[in-house]
C-alpha positions as semicolon CSV with decimal commas, in nm:
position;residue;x (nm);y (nm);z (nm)
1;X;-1,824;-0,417;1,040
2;X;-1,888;-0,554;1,392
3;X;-2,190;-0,627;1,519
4;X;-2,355;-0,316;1,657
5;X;-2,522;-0,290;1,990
6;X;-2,860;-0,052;1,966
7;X;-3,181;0,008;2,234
8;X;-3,502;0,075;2,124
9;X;-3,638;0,297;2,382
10;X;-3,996;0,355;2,357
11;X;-4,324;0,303;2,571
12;X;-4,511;0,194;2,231
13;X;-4,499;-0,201;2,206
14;X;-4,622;-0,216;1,842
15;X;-4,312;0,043;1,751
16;X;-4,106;-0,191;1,930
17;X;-4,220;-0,483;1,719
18;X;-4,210;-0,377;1,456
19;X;-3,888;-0,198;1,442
20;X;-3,763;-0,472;1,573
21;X;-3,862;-0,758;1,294
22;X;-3,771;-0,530;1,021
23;X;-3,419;-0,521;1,164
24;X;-3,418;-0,904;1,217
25;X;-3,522;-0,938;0,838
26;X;-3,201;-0,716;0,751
27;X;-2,870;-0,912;0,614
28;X;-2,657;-0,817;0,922
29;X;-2,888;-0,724;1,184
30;X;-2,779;-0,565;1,525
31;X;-2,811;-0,663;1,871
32;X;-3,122;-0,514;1,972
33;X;-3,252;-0,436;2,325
34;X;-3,590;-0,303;2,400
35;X;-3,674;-0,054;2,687
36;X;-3,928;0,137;2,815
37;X;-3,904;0,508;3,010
38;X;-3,934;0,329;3,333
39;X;-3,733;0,066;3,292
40;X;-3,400;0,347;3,124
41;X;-3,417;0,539;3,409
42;X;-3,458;0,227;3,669
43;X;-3,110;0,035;3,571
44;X;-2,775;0,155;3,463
45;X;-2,807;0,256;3,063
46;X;-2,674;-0,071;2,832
47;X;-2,393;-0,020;2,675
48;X;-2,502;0,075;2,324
49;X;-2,396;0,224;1,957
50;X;-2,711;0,404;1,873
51;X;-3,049;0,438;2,067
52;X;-3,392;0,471;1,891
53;X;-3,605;0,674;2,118
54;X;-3,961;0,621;1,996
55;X;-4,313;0,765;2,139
56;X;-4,281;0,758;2,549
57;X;-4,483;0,912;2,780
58;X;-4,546;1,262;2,826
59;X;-4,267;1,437;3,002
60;X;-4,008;1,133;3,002
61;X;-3,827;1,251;2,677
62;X;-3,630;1,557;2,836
63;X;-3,547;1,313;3,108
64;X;-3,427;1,050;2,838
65;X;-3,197;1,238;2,644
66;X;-3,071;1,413;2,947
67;X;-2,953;1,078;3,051
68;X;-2,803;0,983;2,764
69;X;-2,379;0,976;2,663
70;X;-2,328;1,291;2,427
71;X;-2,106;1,055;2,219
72;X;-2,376;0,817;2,198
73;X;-2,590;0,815;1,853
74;X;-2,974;0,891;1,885
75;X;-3,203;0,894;1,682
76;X;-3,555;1,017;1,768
77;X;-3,873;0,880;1,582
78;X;-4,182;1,107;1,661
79;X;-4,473;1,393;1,470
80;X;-4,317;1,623;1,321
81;X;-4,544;1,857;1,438
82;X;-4,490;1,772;1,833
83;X;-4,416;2,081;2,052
84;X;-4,165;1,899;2,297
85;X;-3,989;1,817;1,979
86;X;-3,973;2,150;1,901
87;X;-3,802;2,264;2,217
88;X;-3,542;1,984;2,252
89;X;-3,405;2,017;1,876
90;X;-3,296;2,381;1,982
91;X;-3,119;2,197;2,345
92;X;-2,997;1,914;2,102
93;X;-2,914;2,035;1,750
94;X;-2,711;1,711;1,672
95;X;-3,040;1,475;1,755
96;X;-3,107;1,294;1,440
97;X;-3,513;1,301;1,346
98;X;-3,691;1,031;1,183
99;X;-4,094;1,163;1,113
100;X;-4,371;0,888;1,253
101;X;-4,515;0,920;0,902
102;X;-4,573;0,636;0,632
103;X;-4,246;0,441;0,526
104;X;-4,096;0,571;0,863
105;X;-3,968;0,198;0,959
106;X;-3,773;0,164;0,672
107;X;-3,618;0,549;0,665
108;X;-3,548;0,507;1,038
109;X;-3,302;0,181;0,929
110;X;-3,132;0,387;0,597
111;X;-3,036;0,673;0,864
112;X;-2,975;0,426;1,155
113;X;-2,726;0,230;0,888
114;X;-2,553;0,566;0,837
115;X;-2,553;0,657;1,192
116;X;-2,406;0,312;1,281
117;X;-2,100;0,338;0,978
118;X;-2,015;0,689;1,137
119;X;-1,982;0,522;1,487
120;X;-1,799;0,226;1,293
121;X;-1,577;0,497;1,144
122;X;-1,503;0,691;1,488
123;X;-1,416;0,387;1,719
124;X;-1,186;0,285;1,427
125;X;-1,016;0,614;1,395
126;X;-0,932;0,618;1,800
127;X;-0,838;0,275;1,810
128;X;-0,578;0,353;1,527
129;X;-0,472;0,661;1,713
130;X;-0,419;0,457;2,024
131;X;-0,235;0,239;1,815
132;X;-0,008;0,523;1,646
133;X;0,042;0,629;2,018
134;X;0,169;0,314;2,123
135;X;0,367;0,273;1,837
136;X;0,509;0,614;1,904
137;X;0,570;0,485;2,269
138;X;0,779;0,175;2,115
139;X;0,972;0,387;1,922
140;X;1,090;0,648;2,157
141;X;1,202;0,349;2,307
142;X;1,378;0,200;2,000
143;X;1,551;0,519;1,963
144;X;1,670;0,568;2,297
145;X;1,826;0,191;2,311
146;X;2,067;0,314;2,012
147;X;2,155;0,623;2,127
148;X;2,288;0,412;2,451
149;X;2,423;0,140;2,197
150;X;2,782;0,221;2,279
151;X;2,758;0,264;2,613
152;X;2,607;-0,030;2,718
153;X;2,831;-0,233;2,497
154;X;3,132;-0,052;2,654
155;X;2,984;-0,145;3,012
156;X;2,937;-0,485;2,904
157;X;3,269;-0,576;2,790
158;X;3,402;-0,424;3,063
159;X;3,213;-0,650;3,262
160;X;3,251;-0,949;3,056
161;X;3,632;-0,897;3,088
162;X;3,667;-0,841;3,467
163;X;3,483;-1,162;3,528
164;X;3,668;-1,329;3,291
165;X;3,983;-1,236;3,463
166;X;3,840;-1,361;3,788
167;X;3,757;-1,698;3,641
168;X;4,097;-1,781;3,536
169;X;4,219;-1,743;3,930
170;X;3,928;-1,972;4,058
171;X;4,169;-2,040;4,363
172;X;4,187;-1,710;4,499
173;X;3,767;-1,686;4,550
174;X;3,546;-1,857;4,790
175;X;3,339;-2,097;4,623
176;X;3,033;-1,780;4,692
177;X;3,203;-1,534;4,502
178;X;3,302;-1,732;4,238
179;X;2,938;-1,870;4,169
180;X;2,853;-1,481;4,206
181;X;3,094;-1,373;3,939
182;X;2,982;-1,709;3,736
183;X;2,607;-1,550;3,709
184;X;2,721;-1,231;3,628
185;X;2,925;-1,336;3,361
186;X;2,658;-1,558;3,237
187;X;2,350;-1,269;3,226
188;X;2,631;-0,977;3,069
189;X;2,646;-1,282;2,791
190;X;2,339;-1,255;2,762
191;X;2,237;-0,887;2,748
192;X;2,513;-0,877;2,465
193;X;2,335;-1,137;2,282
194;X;2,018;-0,895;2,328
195;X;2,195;-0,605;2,225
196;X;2,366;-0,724;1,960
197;X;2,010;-0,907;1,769
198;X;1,858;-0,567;1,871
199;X;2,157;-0,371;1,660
200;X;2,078;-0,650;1,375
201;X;1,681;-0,594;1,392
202;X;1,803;-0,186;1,358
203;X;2,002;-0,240;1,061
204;X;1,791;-0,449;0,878
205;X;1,468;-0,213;0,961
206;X;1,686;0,099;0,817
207;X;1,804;-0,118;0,509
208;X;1,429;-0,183;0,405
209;X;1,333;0,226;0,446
210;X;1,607;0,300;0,247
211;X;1,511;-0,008;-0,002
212;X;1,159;0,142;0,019
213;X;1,246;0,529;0,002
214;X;1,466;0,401;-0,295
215;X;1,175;0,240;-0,480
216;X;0,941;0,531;-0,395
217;X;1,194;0,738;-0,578
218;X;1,222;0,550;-0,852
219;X;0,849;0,559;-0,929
220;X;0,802;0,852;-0,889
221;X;1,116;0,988;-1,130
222;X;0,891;0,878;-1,468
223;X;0,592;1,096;-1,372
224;X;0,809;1,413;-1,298
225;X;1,001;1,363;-1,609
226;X;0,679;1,363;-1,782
227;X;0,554;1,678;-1,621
Protein backbone atom coordinates (compact mmCIF):
# COMPACT_ATOMS: atom_id res chain seq x y z
CA UNK A 1 0.00 0.00 0.00
CA UNK A 2 1.06 3.61 -0.71
CA UNK A 3 1.97 5.85 1.61
CA UNK A 4 -1.07 7.50 3.14
CA UNK A 5 -1.49 11.18 3.67
CA UNK A 6 -3.46 11.92 7.24
CA UNK A 7 -3.99 15.47 9.47
CA UNK A 8 -4.20 15.45 12.92
CA UNK A 9 -6.51 18.19 13.66
CA UNK A 10 -6.68 19.11 17.18
CA UNK A 11 -6.04 22.23 19.51
CA UNK A 12 -4.42 19.72 22.20
CA UNK A 13 -0.49 19.68 21.64
CA UNK A 14 0.15 16.68 23.94
CA UNK A 15 -2.65 14.63 21.67
CA UNK A 16 -0.73 15.78 18.85
CA UNK A 17 2.50 14.35 20.21
CA UNK A 18 1.71 11.78 21.10
CA UNK A 19 -0.40 10.47 18.36
CA UNK A 20 2.04 11.46 16.40
CA UNK A 21 5.27 9.34 17.84
CA UNK A 22 3.19 6.32 18.16
CA UNK A 23 2.59 6.50 14.42
CA UNK A 24 6.32 7.24 13.73
CA UNK A 25 7.15 4.03 15.87
CA UNK A 26 4.71 2.02 13.44
CA UNK A 27 6.43 -0.25 10.51
CA UNK A 28 4.96 1.89 7.65
CA UNK A 29 4.01 5.06 9.10
CA UNK A 30 1.98 7.82 7.20
CA UNK A 31 2.63 11.24 6.26
CA UNK A 32 1.38 13.13 9.06
CA UNK A 33 0.38 16.83 9.25
CA UNK A 34 -0.65 18.58 12.36
CA UNK A 35 -3.32 21.40 12.55
CA UNK A 36 -5.07 23.33 14.79
CA UNK A 37 -8.96 24.85 14.44
CA UNK A 38 -7.48 28.11 13.44
CA UNK A 39 -5.06 27.22 11.33
CA UNK A 40 -8.02 24.36 9.12
CA UNK A 41 -10.20 26.98 8.63
CA UNK A 42 -7.33 29.76 7.76
CA UNK A 43 -5.70 27.81 4.55
CA UNK A 44 -7.13 25.61 1.91
CA UNK A 45 -7.69 21.89 3.63
CA UNK A 46 -4.36 19.48 2.69
CA UNK A 47 -5.00 17.04 0.62
CA UNK A 48 -5.46 14.03 2.90
CA UNK A 49 -6.68 10.13 3.28
CA UNK A 50 -8.04 10.27 6.75
CA UNK A 51 -8.22 13.19 9.34
CA UNK A 52 -8.00 12.65 13.16
CA UNK A 53 -10.01 15.36 14.70
CA UNK A 54 -8.98 15.43 18.36
CA UNK A 55 -10.18 17.85 21.39
CA UNK A 56 -10.57 21.61 19.78
CA UNK A 57 -12.11 24.35 21.14
CA UNK A 58 -15.55 24.78 22.05
CA UNK A 59 -17.75 25.41 19.10
CA UNK A 60 -15.03 24.74 16.27
CA UNK A 61 -16.05 21.01 15.76
CA UNK A 62 -19.45 21.66 13.81
CA UNK A 63 -17.40 24.10 11.84
CA UNK A 64 -14.65 21.32 11.23
CA UNK A 65 -16.56 18.62 9.94
CA UNK A 66 -18.73 20.95 8.03
CA UNK A 67 -15.64 21.75 6.14
CA UNK A 68 -14.58 18.61 5.53
CA UNK A 69 -14.85 16.26 1.86
CA UNK A 70 -17.78 13.68 2.56
CA UNK A 71 -15.47 11.13 0.83
CA UNK A 72 -12.81 11.97 3.11
CA UNK A 73 -12.21 9.43 6.22
CA UNK A 74 -12.59 10.95 9.83
CA UNK A 75 -12.17 9.80 12.63
CA UNK A 76 -13.10 11.69 15.82
CA UNK A 77 -11.22 11.07 19.21
CA UNK A 78 -13.22 12.70 22.16
CA UNK A 79 -15.54 11.68 25.88
CA UNK A 80 -17.83 9.62 25.20
CA UNK A 81 -20.02 11.33 27.27
CA UNK A 82 -19.65 14.92 25.39
CA UNK A 83 -23.00 16.55 24.40
CA UNK A 84 -21.72 18.14 21.02
CA UNK A 85 -20.76 14.62 20.27
CA UNK A 86 -24.00 13.63 20.82
CA UNK A 87 -25.63 15.97 18.36
CA UNK A 88 -23.17 15.61 15.43
CA UNK A 89 -23.26 11.60 15.40
CA UNK A 90 -27.08 12.01 14.52
CA UNK A 91 -25.82 14.96 11.45
CA UNK A 92 -22.90 12.44 10.71
CA UNK A 93 -23.83 8.78 11.22
CA UNK A 94 -20.76 7.57 9.13
CA UNK A 95 -18.16 9.59 11.64
CA UNK A 96 -15.98 6.95 13.03
CA UNK A 97 -15.52 7.40 17.15
CA UNK A 98 -12.50 6.62 18.98
CA UNK A 99 -13.30 7.21 23.16
CA UNK A 100 -10.43 9.61 24.95
CA UNK A 101 -10.24 6.77 27.46
CA UNK A 102 -7.10 4.59 28.49
CA UNK A 103 -5.40 2.63 25.51
CA UNK A 104 -7.19 5.23 23.19
CA UNK A 105 -3.73 5.94 21.19
CA UNK A 106 -3.32 2.61 20.23
CA UNK A 107 -7.28 1.80 19.31
CA UNK A 108 -7.32 5.11 17.40
CA UNK A 109 -4.24 3.47 15.01
CA UNK A 110 -6.12 -0.34 14.76
CA UNK A 111 -9.32 1.67 13.38
CA UNK A 112 -7.24 4.36 11.55
CA UNK A 113 -5.30 1.15 9.81
CA UNK A 114 -8.74 -0.11 8.80
CA UNK A 115 -10.02 3.18 7.78
CA UNK A 116 -6.85 3.74 5.65
CA UNK A 117 -7.12 -0.14 3.79
CA UNK A 118 -10.84 0.86 2.95
CA UNK A 119 -9.58 4.15 1.30
CA UNK A 120 -6.65 1.91 -0.19
CA UNK A 121 -9.41 -0.40 -1.43
CA UNK A 122 -11.76 2.48 -2.97
CA UNK A 123 -9.09 4.55 -4.93
CA UNK A 124 -8.02 1.11 -6.29
CA UNK A 125 -11.42 0.04 -7.34
CA UNK A 126 -11.96 3.57 -9.42
CA UNK A 127 -8.68 3.57 -10.79
CA UNK A 128 -9.44 -0.01 -12.22
CA UNK A 129 -12.79 1.20 -13.40
CA UNK A 130 -11.14 4.09 -15.17
CA UNK A 131 -8.97 1.65 -16.51
CA UNK A 132 -11.85 -0.87 -17.72
CA UNK A 133 -13.33 2.40 -19.24
CA UNK A 134 -10.45 3.17 -21.18
CA UNK A 135 -9.96 -0.16 -22.18
CA UNK A 136 -13.56 -0.21 -23.28
CA UNK A 137 -12.72 3.11 -25.19
CA UNK A 138 -9.71 1.16 -27.07
CA UNK A 139 -11.82 -1.43 -27.98
CA UNK A 140 -14.77 0.24 -29.49
CA UNK A 141 -12.08 1.46 -31.42
CA UNK A 142 -10.48 -1.92 -32.29
CA UNK A 143 -13.78 -3.03 -33.37
CA UNK A 144 -14.74 -0.31 -35.49
CA UNK A 145 -11.18 -0.46 -37.50
CA UNK A 146 -12.35 -4.15 -38.63
CA UNK A 147 -15.62 -3.55 -39.41
CA UNK A 148 -14.00 -0.81 -41.98
CA UNK A 149 -11.19 -3.47 -42.79
CA UNK A 150 -12.46 -3.95 -46.32
CA UNK A 151 -13.19 -0.74 -47.10
CA UNK A 152 -10.24 0.92 -46.41
CA UNK A 153 -8.25 -1.77 -48.08
CA UNK A 154 -10.52 -1.40 -51.17
CA UNK A 155 -9.80 2.52 -51.05
CA UNK A 156 -6.28 1.87 -50.72
CA UNK A 157 -5.61 -0.25 -53.59
CA UNK A 158 -7.54 1.79 -55.51
CA UNK A 159 -5.30 4.43 -54.67
CA UNK A 160 -2.18 2.55 -54.76
CA UNK A 161 -3.13 1.56 -58.37
CA UNK A 162 -4.11 4.98 -59.84
CA UNK A 163 -0.79 6.36 -58.74
CA UNK A 164 0.90 3.62 -59.94
CA UNK A 165 -0.52 4.14 -63.32
CA UNK A 166 0.53 7.75 -63.18
CA UNK A 167 4.10 6.85 -62.39
CA UNK A 168 4.67 4.78 -65.35
CA UNK A 169 3.76 8.07 -67.71
CA UNK A 170 6.20 10.38 -65.69
CA UNK A 171 6.31 12.50 -69.02
CA UNK A 172 2.89 13.52 -69.18
CA UNK A 173 3.05 15.37 -65.37
CA UNK A 174 4.73 18.47 -64.30
CA UNK A 175 7.49 17.73 -62.14
CA UNK A 176 4.60 19.19 -59.07
CA UNK A 177 2.19 16.68 -59.73
CA UNK A 178 4.31 14.00 -60.08
CA UNK A 179 6.13 14.64 -56.62
CA UNK A 180 2.34 15.02 -55.43
CA UNK A 181 1.28 11.64 -56.69
CA UNK A 182 4.93 10.30 -55.44
CA UNK A 183 3.79 11.19 -51.62
CA UNK A 184 0.59 9.86 -52.01
CA UNK A 185 1.68 6.73 -53.20
CA UNK A 186 4.29 6.59 -50.60
CA UNK A 187 1.77 7.32 -47.29
CA UNK A 188 -1.26 4.74 -49.03
CA UNK A 189 2.03 2.26 -48.69
CA UNK A 190 2.12 2.98 -45.69
CA UNK A 191 -1.40 2.95 -44.19
CA UNK A 192 -1.50 -0.62 -45.86
CA UNK A 193 1.44 -1.59 -43.95
CA UNK A 194 -0.66 -0.27 -40.80
CA UNK A 195 -3.62 -2.00 -41.74
CA UNK A 196 -2.34 -4.99 -42.66
CA UNK A 197 0.04 -5.50 -38.95
CA UNK A 198 -3.27 -4.25 -37.40
CA UNK A 199 -5.31 -7.35 -39.26
CA UNK A 200 -2.17 -9.60 -37.98
CA UNK A 201 -2.32 -8.16 -34.24
CA UNK A 202 -6.46 -9.13 -34.73
CA UNK A 203 -5.83 -12.56 -35.72
CA UNK A 204 -3.36 -13.45 -33.43
CA UNK A 205 -5.43 -11.75 -30.35
CA UNK A 206 -8.60 -14.02 -31.52
CA UNK A 207 -6.26 -17.17 -31.93
CA UNK A 208 -5.12 -16.87 -28.16
CA UNK A 209 -9.10 -16.42 -26.85
CA UNK A 210 -9.92 -19.25 -28.69
CA UNK A 211 -6.52 -21.09 -27.40
CA UNK A 212 -7.65 -19.82 -23.97
CA UNK A 213 -11.55 -20.50 -24.21
CA UNK A 214 -10.22 -23.95 -25.49
CA UNK A 215 -8.13 -24.63 -22.38
CA UNK A 216 -10.84 -23.24 -20.08
CA UNK A 217 -12.97 -25.92 -21.59
CA UNK A 218 -10.86 -28.47 -21.22
CA UNK A 219 -10.48 -27.98 -17.47
CA UNK A 220 -13.37 -27.63 -16.75
CA UNK A 221 -14.81 -31.01 -18.75
CA UNK A 222 -13.13 -33.39 -15.70
CA UNK A 223 -15.06 -31.64 -12.92
CA UNK A 224 -18.51 -31.85 -14.77
CA UNK A 225 -17.90 -35.38 -15.64
CA UNK A 226 -17.38 -35.95 -12.06
CA UNK A 227 -20.53 -34.21 -10.99
Amino acid sequence: MRHANVVILTDETEFARLLTACWQAERRAPVVTVLTSDLWQEQQTPASDLVVVGPVRDGKLSNVLRSLDPVTAVILCAPADSKEFGQLRTKYPRLVHVPLRENWAQTLLLVAGESLRRVEAVRLARQAERAAAKNESHATLGRYMLEMKHSVNNALTSTLGNAELLLLEPGQLSSQSLAQIKTIHSMALRINEVMQRFSSLASEMQEAENASQAETEETDSPISQRR
